[in-house]
Backbone bond lengths (Angstrom), bond angles and torsions (degrees), N, CA, C in turn:
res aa  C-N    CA-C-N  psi(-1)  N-CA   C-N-CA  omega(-1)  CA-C   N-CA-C  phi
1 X - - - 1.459 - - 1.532 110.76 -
2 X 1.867 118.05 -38.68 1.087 101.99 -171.22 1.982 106.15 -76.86
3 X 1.304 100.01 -33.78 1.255 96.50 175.89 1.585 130.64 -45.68
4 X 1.313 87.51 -44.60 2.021 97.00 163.59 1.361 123.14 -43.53
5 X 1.385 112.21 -82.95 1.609 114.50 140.03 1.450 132.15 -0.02
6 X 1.172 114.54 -57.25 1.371 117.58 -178.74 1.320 95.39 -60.90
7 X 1.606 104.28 -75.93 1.239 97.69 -169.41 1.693 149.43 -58.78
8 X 1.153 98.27 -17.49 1.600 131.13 155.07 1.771 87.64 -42.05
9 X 1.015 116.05 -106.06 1.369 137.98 169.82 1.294 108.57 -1.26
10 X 1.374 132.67 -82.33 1.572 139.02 178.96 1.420 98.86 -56.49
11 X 1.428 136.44 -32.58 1.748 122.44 169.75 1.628 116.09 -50.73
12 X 1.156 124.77 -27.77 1.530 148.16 -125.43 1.858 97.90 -134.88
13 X 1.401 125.70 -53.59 1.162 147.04 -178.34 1.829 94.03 69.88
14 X 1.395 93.60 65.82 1.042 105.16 170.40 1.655 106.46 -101.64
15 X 1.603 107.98 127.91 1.744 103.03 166.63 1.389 129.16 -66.98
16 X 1.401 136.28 122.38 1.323 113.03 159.06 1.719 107.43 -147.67
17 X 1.138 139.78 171.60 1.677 136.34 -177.67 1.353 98.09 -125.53
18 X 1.199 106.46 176.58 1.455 117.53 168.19 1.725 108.23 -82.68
19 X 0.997 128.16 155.70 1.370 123.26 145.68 1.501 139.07 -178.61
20 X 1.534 129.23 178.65 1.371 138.83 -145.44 1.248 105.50 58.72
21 X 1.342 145.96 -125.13 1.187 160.16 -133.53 1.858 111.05 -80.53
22 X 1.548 103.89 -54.43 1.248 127.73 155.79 1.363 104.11 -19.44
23 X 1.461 106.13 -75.12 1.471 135.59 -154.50 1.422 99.66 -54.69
24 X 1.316 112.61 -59.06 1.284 137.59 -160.55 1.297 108.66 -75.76
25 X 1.662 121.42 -9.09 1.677 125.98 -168.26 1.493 93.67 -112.50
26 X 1.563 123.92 -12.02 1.251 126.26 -172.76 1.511 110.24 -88.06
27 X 1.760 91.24 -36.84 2.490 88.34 -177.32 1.327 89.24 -107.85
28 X 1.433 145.47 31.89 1.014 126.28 -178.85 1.750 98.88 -121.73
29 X 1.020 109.74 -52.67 1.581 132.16 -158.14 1.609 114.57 -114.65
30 X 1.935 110.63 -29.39 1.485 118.13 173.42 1.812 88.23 79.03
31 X 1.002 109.94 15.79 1.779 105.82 170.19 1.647 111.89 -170.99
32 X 1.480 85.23 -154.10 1.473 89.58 175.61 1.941 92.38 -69.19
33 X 1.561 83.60 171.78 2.156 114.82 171.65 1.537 91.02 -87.83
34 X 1.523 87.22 123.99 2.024 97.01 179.25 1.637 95.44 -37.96
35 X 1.207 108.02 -75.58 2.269 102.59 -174.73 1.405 127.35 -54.61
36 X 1.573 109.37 -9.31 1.319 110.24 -167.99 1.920 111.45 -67.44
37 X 1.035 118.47 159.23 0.994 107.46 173.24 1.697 116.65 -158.56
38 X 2.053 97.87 49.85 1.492 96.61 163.44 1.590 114.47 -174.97
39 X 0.758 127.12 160.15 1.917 124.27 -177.40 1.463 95.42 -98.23
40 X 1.616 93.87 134.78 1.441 117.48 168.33 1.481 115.73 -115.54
41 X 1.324 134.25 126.56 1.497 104.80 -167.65 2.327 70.78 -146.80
42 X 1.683 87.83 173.18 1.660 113.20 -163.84 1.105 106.93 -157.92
43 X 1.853 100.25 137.12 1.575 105.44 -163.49 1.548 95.51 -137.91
44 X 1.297 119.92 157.53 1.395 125.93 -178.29 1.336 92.09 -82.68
45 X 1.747 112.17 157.68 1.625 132.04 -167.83 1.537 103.06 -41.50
46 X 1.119 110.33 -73.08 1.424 137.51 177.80 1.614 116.63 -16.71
47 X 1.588 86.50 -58.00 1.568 105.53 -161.56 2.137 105.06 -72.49
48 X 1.597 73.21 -40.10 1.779 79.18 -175.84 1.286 121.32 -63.28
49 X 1.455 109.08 -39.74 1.557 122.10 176.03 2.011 98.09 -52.48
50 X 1.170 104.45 -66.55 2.129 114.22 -177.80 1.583 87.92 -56.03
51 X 1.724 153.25 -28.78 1.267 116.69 173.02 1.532 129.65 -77.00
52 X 1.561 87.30 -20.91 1.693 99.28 179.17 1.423 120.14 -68.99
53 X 1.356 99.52 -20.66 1.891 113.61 -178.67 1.767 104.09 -79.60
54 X 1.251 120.15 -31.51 1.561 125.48 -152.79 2.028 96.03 -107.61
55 X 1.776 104.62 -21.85 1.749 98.50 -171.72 1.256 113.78 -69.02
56 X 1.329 139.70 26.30 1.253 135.73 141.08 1.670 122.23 -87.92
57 X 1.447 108.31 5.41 1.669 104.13 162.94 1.599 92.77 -79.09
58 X 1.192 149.10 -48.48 1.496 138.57 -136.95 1.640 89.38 -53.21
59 X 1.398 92.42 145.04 1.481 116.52 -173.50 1.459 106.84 -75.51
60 X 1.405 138.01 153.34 1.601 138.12 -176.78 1.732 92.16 -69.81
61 X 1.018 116.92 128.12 2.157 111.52 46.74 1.928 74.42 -129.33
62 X 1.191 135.10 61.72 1.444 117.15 161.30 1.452 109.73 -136.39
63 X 1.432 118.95 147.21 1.087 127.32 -136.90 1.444 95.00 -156.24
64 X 1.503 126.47 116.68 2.053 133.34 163.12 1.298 123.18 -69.25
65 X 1.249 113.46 130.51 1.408 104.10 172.72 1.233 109.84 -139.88
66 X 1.049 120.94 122.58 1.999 115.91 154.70 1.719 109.95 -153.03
67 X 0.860 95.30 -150.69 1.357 113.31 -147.07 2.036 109.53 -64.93
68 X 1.267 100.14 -7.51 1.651 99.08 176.65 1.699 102.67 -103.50
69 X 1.226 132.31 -10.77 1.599 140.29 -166.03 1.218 98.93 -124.89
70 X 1.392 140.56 -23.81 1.444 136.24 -173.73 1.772 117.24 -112.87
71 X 1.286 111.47 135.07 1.698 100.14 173.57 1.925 106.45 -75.25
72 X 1.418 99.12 -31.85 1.216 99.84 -142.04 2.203 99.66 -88.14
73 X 1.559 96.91 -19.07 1.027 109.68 170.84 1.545 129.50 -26.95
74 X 1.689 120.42 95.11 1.206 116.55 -169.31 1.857 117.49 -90.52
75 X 1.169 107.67 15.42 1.560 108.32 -174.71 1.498 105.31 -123.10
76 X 1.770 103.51 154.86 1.727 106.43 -178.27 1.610 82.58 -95.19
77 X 1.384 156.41 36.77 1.094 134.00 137.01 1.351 111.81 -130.58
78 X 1.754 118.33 -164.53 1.687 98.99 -161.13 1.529 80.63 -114.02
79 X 1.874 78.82 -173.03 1.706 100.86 172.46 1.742 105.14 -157.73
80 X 1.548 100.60 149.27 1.112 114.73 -170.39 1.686 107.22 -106.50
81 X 1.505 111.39 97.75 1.630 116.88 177.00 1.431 120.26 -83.54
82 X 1.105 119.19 164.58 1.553 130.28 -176.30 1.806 102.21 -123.82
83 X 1.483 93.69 122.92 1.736 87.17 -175.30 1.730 102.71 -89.38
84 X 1.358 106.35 -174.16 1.645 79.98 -160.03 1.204 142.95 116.42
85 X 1.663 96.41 -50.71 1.475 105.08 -167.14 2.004 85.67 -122.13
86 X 1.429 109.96 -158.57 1.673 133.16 173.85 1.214 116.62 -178.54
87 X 1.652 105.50 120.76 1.232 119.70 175.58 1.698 99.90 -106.46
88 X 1.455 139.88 79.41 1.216 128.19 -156.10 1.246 112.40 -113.28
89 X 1.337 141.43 152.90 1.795 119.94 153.32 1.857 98.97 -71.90
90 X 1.522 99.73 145.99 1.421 95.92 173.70 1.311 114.09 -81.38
91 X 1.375 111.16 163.59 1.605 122.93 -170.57 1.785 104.71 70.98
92 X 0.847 112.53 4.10 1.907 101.81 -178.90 1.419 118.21 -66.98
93 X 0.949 129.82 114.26 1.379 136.48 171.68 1.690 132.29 -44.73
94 X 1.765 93.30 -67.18 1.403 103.39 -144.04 1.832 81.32 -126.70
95 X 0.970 130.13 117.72 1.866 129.89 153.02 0.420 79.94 -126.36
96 X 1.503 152.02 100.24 1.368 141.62 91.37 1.382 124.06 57.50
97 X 1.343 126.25 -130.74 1.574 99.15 -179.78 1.589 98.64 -119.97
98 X 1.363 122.90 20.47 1.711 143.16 153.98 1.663 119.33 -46.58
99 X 1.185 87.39 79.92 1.811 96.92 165.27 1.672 107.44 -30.24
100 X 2.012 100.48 134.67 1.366 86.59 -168.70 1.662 90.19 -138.94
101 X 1.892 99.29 41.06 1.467 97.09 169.54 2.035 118.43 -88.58
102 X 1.049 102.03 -142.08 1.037 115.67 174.13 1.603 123.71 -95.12
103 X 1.497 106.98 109.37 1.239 97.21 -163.46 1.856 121.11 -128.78
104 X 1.335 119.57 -165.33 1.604 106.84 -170.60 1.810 83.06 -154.78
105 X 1.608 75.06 142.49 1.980 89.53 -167.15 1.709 96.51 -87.84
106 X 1.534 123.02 149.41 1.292 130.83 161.15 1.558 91.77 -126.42
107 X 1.473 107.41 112.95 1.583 147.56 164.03 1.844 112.57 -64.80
108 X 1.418 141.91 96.74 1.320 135.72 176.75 2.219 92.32 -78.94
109 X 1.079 84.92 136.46 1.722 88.34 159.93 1.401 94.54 -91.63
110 X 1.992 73.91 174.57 2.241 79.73 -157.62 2.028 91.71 -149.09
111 X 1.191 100.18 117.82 1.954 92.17 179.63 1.746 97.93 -53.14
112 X 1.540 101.99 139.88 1.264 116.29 139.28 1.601 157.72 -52.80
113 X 1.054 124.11 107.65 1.767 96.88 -171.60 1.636 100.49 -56.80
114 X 1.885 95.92 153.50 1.324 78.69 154.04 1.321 136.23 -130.47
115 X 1.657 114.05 77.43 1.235 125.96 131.86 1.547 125.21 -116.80
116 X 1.397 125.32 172.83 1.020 123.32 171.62 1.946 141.90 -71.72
117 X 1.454 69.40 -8.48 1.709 102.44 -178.04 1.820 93.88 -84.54
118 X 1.393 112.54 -42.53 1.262 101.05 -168.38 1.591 107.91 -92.43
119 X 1.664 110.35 -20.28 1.589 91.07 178.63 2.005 108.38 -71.54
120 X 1.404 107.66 -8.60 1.495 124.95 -166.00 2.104 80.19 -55.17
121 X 1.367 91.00 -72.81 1.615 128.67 -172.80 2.109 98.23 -32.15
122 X 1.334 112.78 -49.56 0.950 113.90 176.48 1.824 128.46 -65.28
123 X 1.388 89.63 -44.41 1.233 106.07 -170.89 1.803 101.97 -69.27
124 X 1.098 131.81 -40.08 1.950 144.99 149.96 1.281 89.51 -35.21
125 X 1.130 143.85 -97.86 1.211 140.81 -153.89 1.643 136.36 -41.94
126 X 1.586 90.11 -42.13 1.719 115.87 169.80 1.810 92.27 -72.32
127 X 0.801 132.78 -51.95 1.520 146.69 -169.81 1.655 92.51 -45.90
128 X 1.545 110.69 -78.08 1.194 120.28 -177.04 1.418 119.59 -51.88
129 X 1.230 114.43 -41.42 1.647 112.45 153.20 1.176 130.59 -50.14
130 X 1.468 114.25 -28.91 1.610 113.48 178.62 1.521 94.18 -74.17
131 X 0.897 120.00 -49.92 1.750 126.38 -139.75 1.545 90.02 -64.77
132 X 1.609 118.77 -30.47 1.563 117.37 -163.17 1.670 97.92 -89.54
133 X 1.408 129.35 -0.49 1.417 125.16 156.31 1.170 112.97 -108.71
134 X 1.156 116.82 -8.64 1.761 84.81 165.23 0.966 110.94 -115.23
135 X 1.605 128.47 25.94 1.542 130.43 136.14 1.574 111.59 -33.20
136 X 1.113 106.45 -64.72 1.404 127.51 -165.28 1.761 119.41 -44.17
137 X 1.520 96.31 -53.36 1.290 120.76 161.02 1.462 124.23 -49.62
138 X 1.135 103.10 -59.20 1.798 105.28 172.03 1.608 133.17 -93.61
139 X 1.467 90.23 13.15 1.700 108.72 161.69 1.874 95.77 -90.11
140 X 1.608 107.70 -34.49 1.902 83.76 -168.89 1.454 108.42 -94.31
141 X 1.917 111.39 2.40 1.733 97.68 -176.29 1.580 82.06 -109.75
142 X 1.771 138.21 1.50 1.440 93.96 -168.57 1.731 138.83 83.79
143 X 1.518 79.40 -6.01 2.019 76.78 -158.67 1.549 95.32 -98.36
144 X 1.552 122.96 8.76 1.944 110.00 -169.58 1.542 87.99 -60.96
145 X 1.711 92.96 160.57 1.607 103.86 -169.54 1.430 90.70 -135.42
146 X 1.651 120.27 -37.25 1.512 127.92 -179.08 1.334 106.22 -71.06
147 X 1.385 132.99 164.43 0.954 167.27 142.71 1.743 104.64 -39.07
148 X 1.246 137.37 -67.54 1.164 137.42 174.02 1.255 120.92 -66.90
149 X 1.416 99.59 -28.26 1.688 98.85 169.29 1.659 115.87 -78.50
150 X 1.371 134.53 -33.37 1.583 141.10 168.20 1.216 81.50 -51.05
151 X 1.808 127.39 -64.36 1.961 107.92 -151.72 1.074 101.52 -52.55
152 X 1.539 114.76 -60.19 1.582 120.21 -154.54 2.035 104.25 -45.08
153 X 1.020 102.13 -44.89 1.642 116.70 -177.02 1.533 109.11 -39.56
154 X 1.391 98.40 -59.06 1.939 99.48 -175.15 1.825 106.73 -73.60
155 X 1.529 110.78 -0.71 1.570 101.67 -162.65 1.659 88.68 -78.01
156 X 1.493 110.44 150.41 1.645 117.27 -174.63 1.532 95.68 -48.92
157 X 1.317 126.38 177.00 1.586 136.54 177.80 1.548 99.56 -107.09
158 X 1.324 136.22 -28.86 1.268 131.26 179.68 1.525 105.93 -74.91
159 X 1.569 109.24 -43.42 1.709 93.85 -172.81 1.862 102.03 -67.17
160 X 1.702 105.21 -50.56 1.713 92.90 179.49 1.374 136.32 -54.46
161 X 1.274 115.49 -11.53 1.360 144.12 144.62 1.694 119.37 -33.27
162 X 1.081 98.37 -80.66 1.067 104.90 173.14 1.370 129.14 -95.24
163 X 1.042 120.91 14.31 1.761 135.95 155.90 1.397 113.87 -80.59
164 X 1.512 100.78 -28.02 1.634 114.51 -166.01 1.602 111.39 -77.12
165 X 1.633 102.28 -47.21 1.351 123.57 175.90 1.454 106.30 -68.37
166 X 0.838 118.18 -48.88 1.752 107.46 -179.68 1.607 99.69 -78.91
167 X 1.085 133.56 -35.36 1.715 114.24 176.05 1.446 104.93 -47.79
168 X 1.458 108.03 -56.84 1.977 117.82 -173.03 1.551 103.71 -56.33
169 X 1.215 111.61 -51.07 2.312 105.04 170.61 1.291 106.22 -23.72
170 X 1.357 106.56 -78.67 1.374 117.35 -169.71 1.585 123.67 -58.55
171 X 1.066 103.38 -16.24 1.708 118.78 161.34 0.983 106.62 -80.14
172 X 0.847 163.81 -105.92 1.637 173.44 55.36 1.750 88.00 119.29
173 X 1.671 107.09 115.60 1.312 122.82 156.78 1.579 126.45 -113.02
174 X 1.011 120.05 169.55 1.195 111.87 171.01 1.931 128.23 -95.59
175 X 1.297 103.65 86.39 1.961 114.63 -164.69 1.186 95.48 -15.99
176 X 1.285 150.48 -47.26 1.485 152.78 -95.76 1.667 88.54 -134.03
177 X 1.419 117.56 -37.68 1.782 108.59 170.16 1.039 107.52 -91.09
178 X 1.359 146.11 4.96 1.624 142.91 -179.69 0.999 115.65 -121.01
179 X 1.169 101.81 148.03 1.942 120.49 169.71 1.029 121.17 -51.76
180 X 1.303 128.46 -37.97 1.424 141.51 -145.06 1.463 96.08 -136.84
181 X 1.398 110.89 158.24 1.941 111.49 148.67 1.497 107.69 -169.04
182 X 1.121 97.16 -176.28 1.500 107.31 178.17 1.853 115.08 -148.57
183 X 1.281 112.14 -159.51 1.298 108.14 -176.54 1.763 104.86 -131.79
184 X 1.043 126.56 142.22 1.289 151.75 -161.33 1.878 98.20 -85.45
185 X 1.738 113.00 60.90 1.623 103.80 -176.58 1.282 106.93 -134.16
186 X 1.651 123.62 -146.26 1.329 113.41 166.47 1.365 137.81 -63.79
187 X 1.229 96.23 -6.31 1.850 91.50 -158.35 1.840 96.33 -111.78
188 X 1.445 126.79 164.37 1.108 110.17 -159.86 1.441 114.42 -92.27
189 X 1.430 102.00 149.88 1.534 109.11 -161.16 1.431 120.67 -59.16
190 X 1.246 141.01 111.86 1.454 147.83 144.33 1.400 128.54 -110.91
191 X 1.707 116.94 161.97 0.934 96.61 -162.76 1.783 92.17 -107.35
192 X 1.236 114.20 104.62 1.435 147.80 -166.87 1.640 96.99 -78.63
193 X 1.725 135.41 -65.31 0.924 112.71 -168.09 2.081 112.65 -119.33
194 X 1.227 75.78 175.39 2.262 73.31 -164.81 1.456 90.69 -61.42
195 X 1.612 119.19 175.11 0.972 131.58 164.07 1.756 141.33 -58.38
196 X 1.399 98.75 -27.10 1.507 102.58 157.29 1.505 128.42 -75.71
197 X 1.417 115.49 -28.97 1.266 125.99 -147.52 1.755 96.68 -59.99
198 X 1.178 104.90 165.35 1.699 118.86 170.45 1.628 109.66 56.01
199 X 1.774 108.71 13.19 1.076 122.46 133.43 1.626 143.77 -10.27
200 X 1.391 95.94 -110.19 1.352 127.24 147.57 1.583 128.67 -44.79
201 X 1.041 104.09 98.97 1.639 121.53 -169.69 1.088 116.18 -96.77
202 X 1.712 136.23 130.24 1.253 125.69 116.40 1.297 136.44 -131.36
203 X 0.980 148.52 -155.51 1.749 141.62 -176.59 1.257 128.43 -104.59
204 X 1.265 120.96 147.36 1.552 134.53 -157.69 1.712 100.22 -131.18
205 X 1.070 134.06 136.16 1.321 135.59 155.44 1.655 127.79 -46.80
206 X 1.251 149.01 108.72 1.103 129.93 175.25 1.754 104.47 -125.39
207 X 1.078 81.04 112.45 2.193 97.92 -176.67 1.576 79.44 76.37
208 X 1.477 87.44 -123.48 1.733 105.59 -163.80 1.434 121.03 -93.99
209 X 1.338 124.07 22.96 1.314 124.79 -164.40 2.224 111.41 -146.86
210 X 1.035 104.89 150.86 1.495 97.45 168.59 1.264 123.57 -92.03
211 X 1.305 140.48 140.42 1.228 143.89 -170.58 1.527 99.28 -154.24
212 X 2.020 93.77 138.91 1.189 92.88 173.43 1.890 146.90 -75.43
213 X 1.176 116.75 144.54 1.577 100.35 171.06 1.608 102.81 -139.51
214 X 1.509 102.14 178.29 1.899 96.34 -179.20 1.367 108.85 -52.82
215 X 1.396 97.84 151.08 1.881 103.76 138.42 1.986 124.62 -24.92
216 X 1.480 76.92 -62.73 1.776 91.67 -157.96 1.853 98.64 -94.86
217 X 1.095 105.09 61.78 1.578 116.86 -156.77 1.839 107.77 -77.71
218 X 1.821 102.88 -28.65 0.968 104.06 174.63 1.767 117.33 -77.58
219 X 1.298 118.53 -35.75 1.551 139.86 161.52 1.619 99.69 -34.70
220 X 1.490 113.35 -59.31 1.381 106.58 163.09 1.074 153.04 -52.06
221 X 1.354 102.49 -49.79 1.573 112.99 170.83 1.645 114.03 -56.67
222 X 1.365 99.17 -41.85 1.813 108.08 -177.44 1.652 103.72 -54.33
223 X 1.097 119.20 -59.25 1.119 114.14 144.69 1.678 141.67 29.85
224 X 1.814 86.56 -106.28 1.486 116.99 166.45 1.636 122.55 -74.56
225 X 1.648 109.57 -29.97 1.556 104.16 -174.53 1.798 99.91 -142.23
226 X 1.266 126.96 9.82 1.169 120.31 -176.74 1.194 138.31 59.06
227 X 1.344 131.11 -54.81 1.396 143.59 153.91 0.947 108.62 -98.21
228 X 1.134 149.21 98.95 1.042 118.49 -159.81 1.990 117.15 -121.71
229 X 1.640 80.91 -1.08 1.879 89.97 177.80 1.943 102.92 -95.77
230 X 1.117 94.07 3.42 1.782 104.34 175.79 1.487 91.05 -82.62
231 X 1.743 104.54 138.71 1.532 113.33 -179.38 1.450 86.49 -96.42
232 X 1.677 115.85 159.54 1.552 137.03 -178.40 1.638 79.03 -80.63
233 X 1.582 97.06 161.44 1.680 117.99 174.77 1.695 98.70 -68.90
234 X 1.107 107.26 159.92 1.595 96.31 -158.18 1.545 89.18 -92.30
235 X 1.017 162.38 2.94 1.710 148.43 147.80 1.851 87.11 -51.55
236 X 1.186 157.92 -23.46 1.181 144.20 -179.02 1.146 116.57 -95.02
237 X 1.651 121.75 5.41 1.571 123.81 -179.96 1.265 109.72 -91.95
238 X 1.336 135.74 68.14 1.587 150.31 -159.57 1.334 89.32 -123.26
239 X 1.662 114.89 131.34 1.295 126.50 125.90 1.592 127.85 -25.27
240 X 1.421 122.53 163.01 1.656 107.44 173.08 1.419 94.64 -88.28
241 X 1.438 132.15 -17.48 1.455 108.01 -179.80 1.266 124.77 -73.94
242 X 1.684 136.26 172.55 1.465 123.04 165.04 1.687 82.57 -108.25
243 X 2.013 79.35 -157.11 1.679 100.54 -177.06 1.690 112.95 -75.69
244 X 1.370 101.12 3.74 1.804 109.72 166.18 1.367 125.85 -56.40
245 X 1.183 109.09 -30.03 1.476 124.39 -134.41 0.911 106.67 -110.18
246 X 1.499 141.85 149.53 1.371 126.80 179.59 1.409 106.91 -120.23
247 X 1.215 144.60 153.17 1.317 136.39 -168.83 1.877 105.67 -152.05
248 X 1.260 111.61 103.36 1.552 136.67 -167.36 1.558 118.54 -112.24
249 X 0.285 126.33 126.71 1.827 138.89 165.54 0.913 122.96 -79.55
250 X 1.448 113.06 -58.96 1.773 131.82 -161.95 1.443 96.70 -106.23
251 X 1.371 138.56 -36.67 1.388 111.23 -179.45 1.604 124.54 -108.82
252 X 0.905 132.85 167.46 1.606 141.56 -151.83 1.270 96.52 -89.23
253 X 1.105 135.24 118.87 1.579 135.81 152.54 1.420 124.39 -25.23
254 X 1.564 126.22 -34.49 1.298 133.97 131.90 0.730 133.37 28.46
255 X 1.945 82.42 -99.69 1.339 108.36 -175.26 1.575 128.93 -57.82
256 X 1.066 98.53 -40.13 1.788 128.86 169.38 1.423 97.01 -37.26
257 X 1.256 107.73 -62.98 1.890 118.29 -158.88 1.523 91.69 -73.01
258 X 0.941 136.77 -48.84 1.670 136.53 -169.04 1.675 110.20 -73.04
259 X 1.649 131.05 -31.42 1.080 113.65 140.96 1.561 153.73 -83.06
260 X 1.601 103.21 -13.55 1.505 92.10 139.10 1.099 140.22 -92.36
261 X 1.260 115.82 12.02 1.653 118.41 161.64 1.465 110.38 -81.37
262 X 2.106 121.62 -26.50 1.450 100.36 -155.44 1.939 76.53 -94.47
263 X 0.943 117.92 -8.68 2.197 117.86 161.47 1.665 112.61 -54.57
């Protein structure tokens, strides 16, 4: 998948690096992190907007989805799935029309305000945008457990729709007028590195192939994990999945959903 990507990308001269974990499995390990179990890669505003226009070349069995092509789509950034495979919780019913293979996150960086009051302001907004997609999501599996998540569920899908999209506008800066930025993923938004940084590119090996990351790659990582050639105590060498989760290669997520539904 990441190879697809790449190459998608270098057809296009589109920029993007690997990064977080990726990054960190590439100068650390020359691959994936023995527990890791996913590609993270990050693209400047620009670039991401021109990949989202061109991710219908990726060759089968992989397939984009987020939040402008999907109802069920619970993230403000995308991801690139492989059909085929299943990354599922077991027993799940209903995803909606949310690809539930195996997939690899593409991260947009995003300028920072710069104060702290306003990245506060930003980070609410991206928040409130999430919350109005994964309404969506846990209206078709059923599974809200919170209180805000049941409301969000009954709120119409056209107004959270479009409450969601205009919260993310106003989030959404341009890296290129700010000092600061960050990246549009799980963890909460700040603007963590200066405005040039992750700039300057060159390539790192990951498994059998080159892929790009910064220059100043170690500047980065310090960054994101601080020590970052120190291994975690090994009770912290976990996959992100638990024993929920099902994790397939060879069979279709599908299929999964079509036999515990005909159960």
């Amino acid at each position: 998948m990441l190879k697809a990507v790449d190459a998608l990308c270098r057809r296009h001269g589109i920029t993007y690096t690997i990064y977080c974990g990726t990054l960190l499995g590439a100068v650390r390990h020359g691959g994936f992190i023995p527990w890791d179990d996913d590609i993270d890669l990050a693209m400047p505003l620009d670039d991401y907007n021109r990949f989202l226009k061109v991710a219908q070349e990726l060759p089968a069995p992989y397939v984009m989805q987020n939040r402008y092509n999907t109802k069920a789509f619970p993230y403000v950034w995308s991801k690139v799935y492989a059909d085929g495979t299943a990354y599922i919780k077991n027993g799940m019913r209903k995803p909606g029309d949310l690809h539930m293979g195996i997939s690899l996150d593409i991260y947009p960086f995003n300028g920072a305000a710069r104060t702290k009051r306003g990245e506060k302001l930003q980070w609410f907004l991206i928040e409130c945008a999430t919350a109005s997609r994964t309404a969506e999501l846990y209206r078709a599996t059923g599974e809200a457990t919170r209180f805000r998540q049941k409301f969000m569920m009954h709120v119409p899908y056209w107004f959270r729709k479009t409450a969601g999209n205009l919260c993310l506008r106003m989030a959404i800066r341009d890296p290129e007028k700010c000092e600061t930025k960050g990246t549009l993923d799980v963890a909460r938004f700040e603007g963590k590195y200066k405005r040039d940084d992750w700039k300057e590119l060159t390539t790192a090996k990951f498994e059998d192939q080159e892929f790009p990351i910064p220059v100043d790659y170690d500047g980065m990582l310090r960054i994101i994990y601080g020590d970052y050639m120190k291994l975690p105590p090994e009770d912290k060498r976990c996959a992100h999945r638990d024993s929920d989760w099902i994790l397939d290669v060879h069979k279709d997520y599908r299929e999964y959903l079509k036999e515990w539904n005909e159960n």
